[in-house]
N, CA, C and O atoms as a MOPAC input file, in Angstrom:
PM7 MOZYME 1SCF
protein

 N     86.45200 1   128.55700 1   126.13800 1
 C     85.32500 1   128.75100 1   125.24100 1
 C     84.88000 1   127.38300 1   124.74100 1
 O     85.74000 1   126.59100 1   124.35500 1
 N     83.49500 1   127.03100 1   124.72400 1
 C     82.95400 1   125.63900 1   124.44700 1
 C     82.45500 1   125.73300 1   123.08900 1
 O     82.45500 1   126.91100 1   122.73100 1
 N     81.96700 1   124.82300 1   122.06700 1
 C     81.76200 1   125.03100 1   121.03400 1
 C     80.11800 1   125.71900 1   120.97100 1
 O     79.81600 1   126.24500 1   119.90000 1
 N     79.27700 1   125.72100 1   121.86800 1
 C     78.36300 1   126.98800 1   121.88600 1
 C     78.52500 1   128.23400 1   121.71900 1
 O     77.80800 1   128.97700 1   121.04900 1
 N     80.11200 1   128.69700 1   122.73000 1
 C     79.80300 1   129.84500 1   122.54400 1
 C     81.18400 1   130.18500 1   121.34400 1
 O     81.52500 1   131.27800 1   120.89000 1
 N     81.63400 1   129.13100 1   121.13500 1
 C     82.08600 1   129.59400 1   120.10300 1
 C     81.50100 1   129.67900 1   118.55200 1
 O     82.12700 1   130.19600 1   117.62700 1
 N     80.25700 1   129.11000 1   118.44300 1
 C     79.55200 1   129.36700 1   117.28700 1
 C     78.69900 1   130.90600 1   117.73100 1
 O     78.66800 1   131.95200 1   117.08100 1
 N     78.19200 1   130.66200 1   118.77600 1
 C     77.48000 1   132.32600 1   118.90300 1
 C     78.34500 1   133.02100 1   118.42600 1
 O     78.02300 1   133.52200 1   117.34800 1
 N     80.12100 1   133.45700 1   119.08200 1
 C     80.68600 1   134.43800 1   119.16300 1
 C     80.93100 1   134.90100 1   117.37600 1
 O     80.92800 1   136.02200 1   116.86700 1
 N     81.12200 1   133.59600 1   116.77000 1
 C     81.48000 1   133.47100 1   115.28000 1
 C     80.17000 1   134.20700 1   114.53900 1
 O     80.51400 1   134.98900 1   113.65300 1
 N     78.94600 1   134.10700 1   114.71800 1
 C     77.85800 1   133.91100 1   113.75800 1
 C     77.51400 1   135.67900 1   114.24800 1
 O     76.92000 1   136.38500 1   113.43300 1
 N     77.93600 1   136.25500 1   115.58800 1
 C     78.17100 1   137.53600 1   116.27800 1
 C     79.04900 1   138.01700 1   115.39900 1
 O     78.44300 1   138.84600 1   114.72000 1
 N     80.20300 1   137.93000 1   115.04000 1
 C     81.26600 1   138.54800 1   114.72900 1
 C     80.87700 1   138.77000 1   113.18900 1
 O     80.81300 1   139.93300 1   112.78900 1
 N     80.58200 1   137.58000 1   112.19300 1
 C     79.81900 1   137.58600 1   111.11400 1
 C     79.06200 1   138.06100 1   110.07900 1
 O     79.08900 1   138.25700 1   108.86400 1
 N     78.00700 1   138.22400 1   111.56800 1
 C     76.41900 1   138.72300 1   111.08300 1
 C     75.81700 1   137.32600 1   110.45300 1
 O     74.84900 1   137.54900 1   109.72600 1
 N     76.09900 1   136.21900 1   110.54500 1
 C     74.93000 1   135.09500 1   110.27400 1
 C     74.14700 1   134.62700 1   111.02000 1
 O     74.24700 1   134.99900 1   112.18900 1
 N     73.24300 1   133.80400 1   110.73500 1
 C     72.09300 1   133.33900 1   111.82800 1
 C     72.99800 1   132.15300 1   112.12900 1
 O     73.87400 1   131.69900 1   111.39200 1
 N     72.59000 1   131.67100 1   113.50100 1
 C     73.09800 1   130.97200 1   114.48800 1
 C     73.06900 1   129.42300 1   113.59600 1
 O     74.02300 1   128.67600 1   113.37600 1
 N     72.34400 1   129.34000 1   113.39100 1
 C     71.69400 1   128.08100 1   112.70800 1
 C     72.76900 1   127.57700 1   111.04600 1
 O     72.99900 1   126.47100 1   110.55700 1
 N     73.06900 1   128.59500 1   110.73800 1
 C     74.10700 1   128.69600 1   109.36700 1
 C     74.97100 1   128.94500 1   109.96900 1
 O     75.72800 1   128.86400 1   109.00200 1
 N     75.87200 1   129.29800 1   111.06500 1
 C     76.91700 1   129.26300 1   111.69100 1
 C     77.06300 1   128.04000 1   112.60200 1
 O     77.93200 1   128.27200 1   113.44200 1
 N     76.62100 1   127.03600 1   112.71500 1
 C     76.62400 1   125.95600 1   113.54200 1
 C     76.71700 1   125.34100 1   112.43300 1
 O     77.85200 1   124.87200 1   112.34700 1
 N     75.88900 1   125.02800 1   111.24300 1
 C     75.89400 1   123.72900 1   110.46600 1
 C     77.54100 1   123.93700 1   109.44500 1
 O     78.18500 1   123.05700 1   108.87500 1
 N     77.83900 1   125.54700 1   109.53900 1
 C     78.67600 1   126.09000 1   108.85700 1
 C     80.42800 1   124.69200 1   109.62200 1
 O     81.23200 1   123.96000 1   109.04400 1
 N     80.21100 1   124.99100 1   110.82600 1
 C     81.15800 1   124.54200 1   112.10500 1
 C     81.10700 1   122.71000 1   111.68600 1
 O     82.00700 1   121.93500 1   111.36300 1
 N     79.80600 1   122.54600 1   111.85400 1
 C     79.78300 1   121.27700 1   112.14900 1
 C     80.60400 1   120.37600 1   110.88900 1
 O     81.39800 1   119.44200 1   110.99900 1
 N     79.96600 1   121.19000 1   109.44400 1
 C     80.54900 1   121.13000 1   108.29300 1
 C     82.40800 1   120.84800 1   108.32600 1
 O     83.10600 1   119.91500 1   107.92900 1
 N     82.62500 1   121.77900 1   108.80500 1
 C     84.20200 1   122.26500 1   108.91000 1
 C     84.85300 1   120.92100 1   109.42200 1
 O     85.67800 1   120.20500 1   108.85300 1
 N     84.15000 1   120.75400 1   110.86200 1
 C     84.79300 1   119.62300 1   111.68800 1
 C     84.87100 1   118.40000 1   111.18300 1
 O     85.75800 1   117.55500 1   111.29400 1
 N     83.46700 1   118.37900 1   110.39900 1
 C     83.24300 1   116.61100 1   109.66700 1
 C     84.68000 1   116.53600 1   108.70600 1
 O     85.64100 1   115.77200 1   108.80100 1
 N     84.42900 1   117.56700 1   107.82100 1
 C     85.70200 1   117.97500 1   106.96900 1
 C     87.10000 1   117.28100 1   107.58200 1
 O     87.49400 1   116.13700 1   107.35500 1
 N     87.46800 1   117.86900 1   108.06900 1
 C     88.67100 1   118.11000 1   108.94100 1
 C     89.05100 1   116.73700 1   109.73800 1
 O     90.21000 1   116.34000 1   109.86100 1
 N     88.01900 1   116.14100 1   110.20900 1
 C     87.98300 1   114.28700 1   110.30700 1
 C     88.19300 1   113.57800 1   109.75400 1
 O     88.87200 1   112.59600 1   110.05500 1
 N     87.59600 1   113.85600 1   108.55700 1
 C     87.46800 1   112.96200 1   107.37500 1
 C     89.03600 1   113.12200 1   106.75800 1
 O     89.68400 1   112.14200 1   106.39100 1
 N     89.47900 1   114.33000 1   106.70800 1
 C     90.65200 1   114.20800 1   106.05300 1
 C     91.78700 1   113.72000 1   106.64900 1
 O     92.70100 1   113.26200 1   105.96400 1
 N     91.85200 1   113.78100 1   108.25300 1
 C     92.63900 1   113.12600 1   109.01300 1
 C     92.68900 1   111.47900 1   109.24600 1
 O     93.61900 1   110.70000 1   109.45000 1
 N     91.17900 1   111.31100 1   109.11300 1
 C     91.16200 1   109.65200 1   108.95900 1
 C     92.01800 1   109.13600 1   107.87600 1
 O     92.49500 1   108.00600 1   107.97800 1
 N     92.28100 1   109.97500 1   106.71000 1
 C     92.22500 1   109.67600 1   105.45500 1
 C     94.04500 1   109.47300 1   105.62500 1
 O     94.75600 1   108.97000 1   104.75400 1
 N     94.53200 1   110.00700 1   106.96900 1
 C     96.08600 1   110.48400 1   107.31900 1
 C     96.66800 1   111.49500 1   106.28100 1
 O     97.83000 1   111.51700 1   105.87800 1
 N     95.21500 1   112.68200 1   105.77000 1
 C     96.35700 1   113.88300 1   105.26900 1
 C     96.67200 1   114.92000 1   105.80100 1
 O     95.87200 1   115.24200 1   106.67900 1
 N     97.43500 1   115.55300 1   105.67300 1
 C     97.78500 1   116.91800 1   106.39500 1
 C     96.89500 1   117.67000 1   106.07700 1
 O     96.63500 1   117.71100 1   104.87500 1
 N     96.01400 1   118.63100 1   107.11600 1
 C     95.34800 1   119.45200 1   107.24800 1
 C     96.36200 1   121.37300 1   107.09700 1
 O     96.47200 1   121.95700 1   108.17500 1
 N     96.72900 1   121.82000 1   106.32000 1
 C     97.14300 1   123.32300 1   106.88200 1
 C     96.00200 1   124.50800 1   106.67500 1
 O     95.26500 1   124.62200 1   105.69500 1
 N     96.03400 1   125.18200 1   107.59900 1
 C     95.31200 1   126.16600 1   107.34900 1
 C     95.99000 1   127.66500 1   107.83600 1
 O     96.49700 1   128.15700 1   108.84400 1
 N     95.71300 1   127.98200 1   106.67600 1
 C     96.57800 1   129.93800 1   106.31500 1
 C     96.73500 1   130.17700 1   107.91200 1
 O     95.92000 1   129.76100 1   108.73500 1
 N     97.94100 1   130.93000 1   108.23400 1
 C     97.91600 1   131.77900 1   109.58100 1
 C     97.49300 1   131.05300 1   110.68300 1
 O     97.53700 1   131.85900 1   111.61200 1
 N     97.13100 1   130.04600 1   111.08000 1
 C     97.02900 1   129.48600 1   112.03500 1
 C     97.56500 1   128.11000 1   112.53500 1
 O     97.81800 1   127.99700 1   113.73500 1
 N     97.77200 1   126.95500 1   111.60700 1
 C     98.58000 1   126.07400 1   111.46600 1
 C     98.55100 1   124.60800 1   111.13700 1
 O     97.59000 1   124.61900 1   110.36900 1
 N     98.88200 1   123.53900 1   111.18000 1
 C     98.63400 1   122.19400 1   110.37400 1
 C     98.54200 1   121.14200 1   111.72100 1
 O     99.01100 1   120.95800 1   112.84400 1
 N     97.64900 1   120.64300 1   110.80800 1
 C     97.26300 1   119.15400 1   112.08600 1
 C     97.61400 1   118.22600 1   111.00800 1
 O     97.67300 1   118.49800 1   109.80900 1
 N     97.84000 1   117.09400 1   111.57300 1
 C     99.27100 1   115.88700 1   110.92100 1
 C     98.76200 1   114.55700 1   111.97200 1
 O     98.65800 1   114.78600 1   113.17700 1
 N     98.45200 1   113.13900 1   111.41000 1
 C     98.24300 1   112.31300 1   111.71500 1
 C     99.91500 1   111.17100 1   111.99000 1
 O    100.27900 1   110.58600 1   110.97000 1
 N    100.71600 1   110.95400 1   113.18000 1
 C    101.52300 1   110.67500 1   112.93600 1
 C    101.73800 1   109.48600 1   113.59200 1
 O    101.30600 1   109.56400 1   114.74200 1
 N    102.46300 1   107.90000 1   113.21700 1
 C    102.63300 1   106.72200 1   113.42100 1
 C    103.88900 1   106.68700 1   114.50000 1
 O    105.05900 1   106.72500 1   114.12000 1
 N    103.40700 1   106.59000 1   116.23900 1
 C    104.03100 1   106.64500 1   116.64600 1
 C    104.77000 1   104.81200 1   116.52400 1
 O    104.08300 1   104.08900 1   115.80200 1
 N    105.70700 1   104.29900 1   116.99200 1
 C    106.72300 1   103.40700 1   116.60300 1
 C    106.03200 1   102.59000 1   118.13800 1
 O    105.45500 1   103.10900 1   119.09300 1
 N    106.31600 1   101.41300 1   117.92000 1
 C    106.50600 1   100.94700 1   119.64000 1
 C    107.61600 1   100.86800 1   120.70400 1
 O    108.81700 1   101.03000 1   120.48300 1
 N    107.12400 1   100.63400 1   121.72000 1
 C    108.50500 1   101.27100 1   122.56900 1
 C    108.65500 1   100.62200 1   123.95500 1
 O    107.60400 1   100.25700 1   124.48300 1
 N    109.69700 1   100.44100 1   124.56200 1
 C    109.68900 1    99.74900 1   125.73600 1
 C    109.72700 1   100.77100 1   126.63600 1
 O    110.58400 1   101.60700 1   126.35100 1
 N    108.95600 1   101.05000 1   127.84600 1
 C    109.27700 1   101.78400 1   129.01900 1
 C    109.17400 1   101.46200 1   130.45000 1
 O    108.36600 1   100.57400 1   130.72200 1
 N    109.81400 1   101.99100 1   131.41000 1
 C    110.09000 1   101.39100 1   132.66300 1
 C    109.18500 1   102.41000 1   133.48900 1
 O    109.12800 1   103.62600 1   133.66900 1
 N    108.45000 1   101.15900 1   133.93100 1
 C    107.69900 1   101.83400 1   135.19200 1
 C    108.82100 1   102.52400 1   136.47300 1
 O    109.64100 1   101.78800 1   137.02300 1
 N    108.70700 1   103.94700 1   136.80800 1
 C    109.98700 1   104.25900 1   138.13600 1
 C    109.31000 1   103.37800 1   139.30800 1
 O    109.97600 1   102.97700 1   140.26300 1
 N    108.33300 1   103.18600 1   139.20300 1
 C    107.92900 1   102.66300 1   140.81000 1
 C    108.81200 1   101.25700 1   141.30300 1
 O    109.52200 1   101.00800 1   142.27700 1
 N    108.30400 1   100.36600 1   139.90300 1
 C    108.70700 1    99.10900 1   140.64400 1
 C    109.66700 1    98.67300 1   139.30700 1
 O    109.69300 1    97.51700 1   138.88500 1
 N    110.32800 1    99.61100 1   138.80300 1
 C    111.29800 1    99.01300 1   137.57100 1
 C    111.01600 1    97.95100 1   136.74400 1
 O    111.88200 1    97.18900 1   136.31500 1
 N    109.49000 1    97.84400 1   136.42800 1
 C    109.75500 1    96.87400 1   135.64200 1
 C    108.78600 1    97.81200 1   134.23100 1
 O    108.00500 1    98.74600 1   134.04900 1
 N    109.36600 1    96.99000 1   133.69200 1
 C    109.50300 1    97.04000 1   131.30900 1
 C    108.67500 1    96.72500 1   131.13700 1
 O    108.38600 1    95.60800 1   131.56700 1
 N    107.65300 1    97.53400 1   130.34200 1
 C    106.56200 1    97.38000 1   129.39800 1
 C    106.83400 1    97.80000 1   128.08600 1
 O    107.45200 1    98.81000 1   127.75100 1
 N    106.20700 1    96.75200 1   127.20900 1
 C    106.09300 1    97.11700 1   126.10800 1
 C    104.65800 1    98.05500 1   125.57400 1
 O    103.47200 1    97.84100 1   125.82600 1
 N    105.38400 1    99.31600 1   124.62800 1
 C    104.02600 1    99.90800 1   124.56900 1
 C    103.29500 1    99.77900 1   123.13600 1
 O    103.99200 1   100.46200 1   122.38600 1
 N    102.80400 1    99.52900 1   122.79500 1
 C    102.56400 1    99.56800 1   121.08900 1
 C    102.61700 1   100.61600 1   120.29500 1
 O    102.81500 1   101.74000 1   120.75500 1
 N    102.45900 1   100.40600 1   119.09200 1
 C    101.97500 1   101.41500 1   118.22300 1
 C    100.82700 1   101.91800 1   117.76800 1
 O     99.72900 1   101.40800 1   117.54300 1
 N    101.21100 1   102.89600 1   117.67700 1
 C     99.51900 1   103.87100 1   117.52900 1
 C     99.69100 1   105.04500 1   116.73600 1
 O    100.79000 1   105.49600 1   116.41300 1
 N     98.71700 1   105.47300 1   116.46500 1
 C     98.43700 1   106.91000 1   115.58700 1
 C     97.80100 1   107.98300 1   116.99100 1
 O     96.90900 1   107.93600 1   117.83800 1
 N     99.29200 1   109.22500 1   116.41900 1
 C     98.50100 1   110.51400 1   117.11400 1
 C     98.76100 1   111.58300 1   116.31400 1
 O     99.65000 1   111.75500 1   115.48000 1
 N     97.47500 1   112.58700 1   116.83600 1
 C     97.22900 1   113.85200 1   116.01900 1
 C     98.33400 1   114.43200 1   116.55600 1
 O     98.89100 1   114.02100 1   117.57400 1
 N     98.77200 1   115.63700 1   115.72900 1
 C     99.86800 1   116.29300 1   116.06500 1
 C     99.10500 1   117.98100 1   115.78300 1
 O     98.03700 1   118.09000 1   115.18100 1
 N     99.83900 1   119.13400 1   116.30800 1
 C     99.14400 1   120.18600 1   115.55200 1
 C    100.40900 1   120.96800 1   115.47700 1
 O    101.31100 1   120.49800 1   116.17100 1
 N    100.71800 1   122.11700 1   114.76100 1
 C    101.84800 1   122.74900 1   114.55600 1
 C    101.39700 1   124.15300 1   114.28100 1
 O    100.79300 1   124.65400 1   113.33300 1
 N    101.81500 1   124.56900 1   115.25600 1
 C    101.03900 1   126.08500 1   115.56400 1
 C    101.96300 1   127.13100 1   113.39600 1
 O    102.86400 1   126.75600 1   112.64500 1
 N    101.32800 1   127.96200 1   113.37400 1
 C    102.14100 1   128.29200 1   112.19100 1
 C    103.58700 1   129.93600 1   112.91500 1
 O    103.84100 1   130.46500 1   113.99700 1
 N    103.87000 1   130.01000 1   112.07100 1
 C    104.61300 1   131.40000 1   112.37600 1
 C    103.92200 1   132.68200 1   113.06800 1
 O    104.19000 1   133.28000 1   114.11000 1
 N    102.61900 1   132.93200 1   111.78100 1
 C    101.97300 1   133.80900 1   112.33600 1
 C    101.46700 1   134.06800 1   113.70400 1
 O    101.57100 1   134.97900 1   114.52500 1
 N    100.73600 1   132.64000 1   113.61400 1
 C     99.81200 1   132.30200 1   115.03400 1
 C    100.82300 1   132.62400 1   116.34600 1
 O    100.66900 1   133.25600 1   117.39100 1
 N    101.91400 1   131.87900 1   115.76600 1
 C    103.24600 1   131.48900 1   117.03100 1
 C    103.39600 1   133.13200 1   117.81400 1
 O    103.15300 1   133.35400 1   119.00000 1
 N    103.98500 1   134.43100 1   116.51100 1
 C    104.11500 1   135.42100 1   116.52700 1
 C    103.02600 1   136.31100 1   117.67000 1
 O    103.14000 1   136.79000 1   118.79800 1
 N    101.93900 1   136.19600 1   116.62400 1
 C    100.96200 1   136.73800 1   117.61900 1
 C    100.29200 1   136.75200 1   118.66200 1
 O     99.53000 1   137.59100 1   119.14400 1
 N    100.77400 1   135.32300 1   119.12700 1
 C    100.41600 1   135.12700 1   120.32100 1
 C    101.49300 1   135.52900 1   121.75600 1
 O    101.08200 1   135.97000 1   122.82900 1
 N    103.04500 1   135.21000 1   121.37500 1
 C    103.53500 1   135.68200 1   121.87600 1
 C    103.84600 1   137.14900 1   122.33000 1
 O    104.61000 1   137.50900 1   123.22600 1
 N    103.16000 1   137.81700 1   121.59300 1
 C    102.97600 1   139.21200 1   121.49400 1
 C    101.48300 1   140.07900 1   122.34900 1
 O    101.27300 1   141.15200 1   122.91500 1
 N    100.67200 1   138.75200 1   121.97400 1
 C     99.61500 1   139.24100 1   122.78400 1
 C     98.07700 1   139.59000 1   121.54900 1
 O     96.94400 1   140.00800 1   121.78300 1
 N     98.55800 1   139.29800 1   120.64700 1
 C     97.70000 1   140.10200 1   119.69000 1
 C     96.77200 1   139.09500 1   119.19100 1
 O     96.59100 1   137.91600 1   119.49300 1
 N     96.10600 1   140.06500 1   118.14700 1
 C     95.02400 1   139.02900 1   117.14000 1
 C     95.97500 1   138.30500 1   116.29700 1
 O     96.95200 1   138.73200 1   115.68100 1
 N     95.51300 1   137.16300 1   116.39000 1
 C     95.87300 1   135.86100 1   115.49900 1
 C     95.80700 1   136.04900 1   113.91400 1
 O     96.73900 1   135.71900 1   113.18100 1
 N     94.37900 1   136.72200 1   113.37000 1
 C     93.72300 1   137.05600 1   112.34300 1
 C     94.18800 1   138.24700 1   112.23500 1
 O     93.80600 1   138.97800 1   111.32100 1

């Protein structure tokens, strides 16, 4: 699902106009950036937390030709599915 039709399916499911369900989205996402730039934890009820995390640097060996690189450090998003979500999916069901 692409973020087209996932605003149709949303603003469908709803009953809002397409137009207040897109700026509704776009809203959300800016949100949700902004707070991650900011490196805070995002959780959200029943579905689960996104986490900005400082990976360390690290040496690793190429298998081809054995030789050691150093890799740096960097920031990655992380996401952590919640219980519920975890539950219901393994099950097959609605998430919500």
């Amino acid at each position: 699902m692409n973020n087209k039709e996932f605003i149709a399916a949303l603003s469908q499911r709803e009953d809002f106009p397409m137009s207040d369900t897109r700026m509704l989205v776009q809203h959300l996402i800016a949100e949700l950036t902004s707070q991650l730039e900011d490196e805070n934890v995002v959780m959200i009820s029943n579905f689960g937390s996104f986490e900005v995390k400082k990976r360390l640097e690290r040496v690793v060996v190429n298998p081809g030709t054995g030789q050691r690189m150093l890799v740096p450090p960097r920031l990655a998003l992380t996401f952590r599915a919640s219980t519920t979500l975890r539950d219901n999916t393994r099950k097959g069901g609605d998430a919500v």
